[in-house]
C-alpha positions in Angstrom: 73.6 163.8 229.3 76.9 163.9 227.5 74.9 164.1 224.2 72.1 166.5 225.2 75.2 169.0 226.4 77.0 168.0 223.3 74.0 168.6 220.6 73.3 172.1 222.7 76.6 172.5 222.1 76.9 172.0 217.9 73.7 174.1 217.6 74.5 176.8 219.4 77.7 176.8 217.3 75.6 176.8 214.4 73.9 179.6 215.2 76.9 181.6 215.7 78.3 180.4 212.7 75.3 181.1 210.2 72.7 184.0 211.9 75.3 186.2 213.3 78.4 185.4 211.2 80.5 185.3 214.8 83.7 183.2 213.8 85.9 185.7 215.8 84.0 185.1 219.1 84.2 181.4 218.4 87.6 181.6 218.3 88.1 183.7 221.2 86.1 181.6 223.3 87.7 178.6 222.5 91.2 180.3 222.9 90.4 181.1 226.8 89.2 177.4 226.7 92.6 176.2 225.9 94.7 178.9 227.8 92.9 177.3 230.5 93.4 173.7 229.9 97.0 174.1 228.7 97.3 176.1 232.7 96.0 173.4 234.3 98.1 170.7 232.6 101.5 172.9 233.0 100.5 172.9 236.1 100.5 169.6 236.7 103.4 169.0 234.9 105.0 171.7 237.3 103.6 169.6 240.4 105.2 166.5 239.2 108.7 167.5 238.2 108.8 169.3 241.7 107.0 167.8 244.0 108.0 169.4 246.9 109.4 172.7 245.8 108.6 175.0 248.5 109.6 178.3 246.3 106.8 177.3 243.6 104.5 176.9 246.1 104.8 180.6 247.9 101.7 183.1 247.0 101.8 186.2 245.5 99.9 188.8 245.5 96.0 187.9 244.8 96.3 184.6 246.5 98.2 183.0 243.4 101.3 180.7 243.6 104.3 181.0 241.5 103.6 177.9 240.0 100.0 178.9 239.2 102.1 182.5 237.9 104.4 180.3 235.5 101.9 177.2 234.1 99.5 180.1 233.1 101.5 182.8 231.7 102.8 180.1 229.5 99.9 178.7 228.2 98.4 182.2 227.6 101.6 183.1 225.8 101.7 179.2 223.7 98.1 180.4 222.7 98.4 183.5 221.6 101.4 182.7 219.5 99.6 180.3 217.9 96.2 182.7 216.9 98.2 185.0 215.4 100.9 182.3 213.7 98.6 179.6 213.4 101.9 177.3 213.6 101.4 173.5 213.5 103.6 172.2 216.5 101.5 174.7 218.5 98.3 173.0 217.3 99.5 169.5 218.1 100.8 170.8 221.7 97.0 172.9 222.3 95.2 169.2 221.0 97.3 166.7 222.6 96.2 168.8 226.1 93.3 168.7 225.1 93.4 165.2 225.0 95.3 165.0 228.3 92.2 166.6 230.2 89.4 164.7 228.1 90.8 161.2 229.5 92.0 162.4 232.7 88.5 164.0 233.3 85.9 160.9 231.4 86.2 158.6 233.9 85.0 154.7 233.0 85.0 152.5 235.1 82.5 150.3 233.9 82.4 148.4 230.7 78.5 148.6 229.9 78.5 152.3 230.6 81.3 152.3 228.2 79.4 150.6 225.6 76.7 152.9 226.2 78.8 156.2 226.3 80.2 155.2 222.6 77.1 153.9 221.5 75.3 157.2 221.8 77.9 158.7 220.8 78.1 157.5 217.2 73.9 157.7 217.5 74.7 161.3 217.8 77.8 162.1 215.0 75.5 160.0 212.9 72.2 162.2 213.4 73.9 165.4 213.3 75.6 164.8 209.4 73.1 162.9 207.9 69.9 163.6 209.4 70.2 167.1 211.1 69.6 168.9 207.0 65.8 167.7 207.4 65.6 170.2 210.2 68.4 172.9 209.2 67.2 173.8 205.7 69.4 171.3 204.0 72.4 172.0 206.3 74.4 169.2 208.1 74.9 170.7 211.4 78.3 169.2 212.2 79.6 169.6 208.7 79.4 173.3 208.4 80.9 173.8 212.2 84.0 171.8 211.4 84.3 173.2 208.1 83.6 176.8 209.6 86.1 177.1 211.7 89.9 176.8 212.0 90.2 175.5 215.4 92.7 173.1 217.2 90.4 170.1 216.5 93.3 168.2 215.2 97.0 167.0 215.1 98.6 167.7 212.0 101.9 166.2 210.5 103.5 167.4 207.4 104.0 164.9 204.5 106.4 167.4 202.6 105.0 166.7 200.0 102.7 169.4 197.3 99.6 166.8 197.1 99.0 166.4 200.6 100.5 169.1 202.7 99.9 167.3 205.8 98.1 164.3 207.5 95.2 165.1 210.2 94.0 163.1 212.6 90.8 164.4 214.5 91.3 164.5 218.6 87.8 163.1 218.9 89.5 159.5 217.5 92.3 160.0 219.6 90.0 160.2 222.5 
């Protein structure tokens, strides 16, 4: 189901990407996407430097703790710093949450359905670059989404140096 959701997913993307030439709402969509993930791991973060910190826990107005107040002002604030700077350490910060959530959300328990999960998985990178141009006018699928967009789909470290400017490594690996 992972792959089904997944391919809807890239294709949809695609569509964006080439028919209606929507980068922006890409971007915006997937800016919510980590305002939201980066909330829920301050928040975490929040709940396990203070366990029982009965100020953080008092509700506002609207139902919403002061912990919920800080974790998600912050992450909104982290993210929109980093759409209109596009700084790298903010990158890194946005992916390696992302990360966070992925593993603490996936989980296997199970070694076969583990070989399964990966093994469709690379069944599925493989047919959308290679084979997916048979069906998209000569268009691999995944190739022009990543090369599309400027997203957080990566942690990037400077080399300092003017041939490489920096190193990438792709968050799906690190997953």
């Amino acid at each position: 189901m992972f792959c089904v959701g997944g391919s809807f997913s890239l294709v949809i993307l695609y569509f964006l990407i080439k028919v209606l030439n929507a980068v922006w709402l890409i971007e915006l969509f997937f800016l919510v996407i980590f305002i939201c993930l980066m909330g829920l791991f301050f928040l975490d973060l929040i709940n396990n430097w203070f366990p029982h910190s009965w100020f953080l826990k008092q509700k506002l107005k609207f139902d919403i703790s002061i912990d919920d107040l800080i974790s998600y002002t912050s992450s909104a604030l982290m993210c929109l710093i980093w759409y209109f700077t596009w700084n790298w350490i903010l990158s890194n910060i946005m992916g390696i949450c992302f990360v966070f959530w992925t593993l603490r959300t996936i989980k296997l328990n199970n070694l076969k359905v583990s070989v399964l999960m990966l093994s469709l998985l690379f069944i599925y990178d493989v047919f959308w670059v290679f084979f997916s141009p048979v069906l998209f006018k000569g268009n691999s699928v995944m190739v022009v989404v990543a090369t599309s967009l400027d997203l957080t789909v990566k942690i990037m470290f400077p080399t300092f140096t003017k041939f490489e400017p920096c190193s990438l490594l792709g968050l799906g690996d690190m997953v």
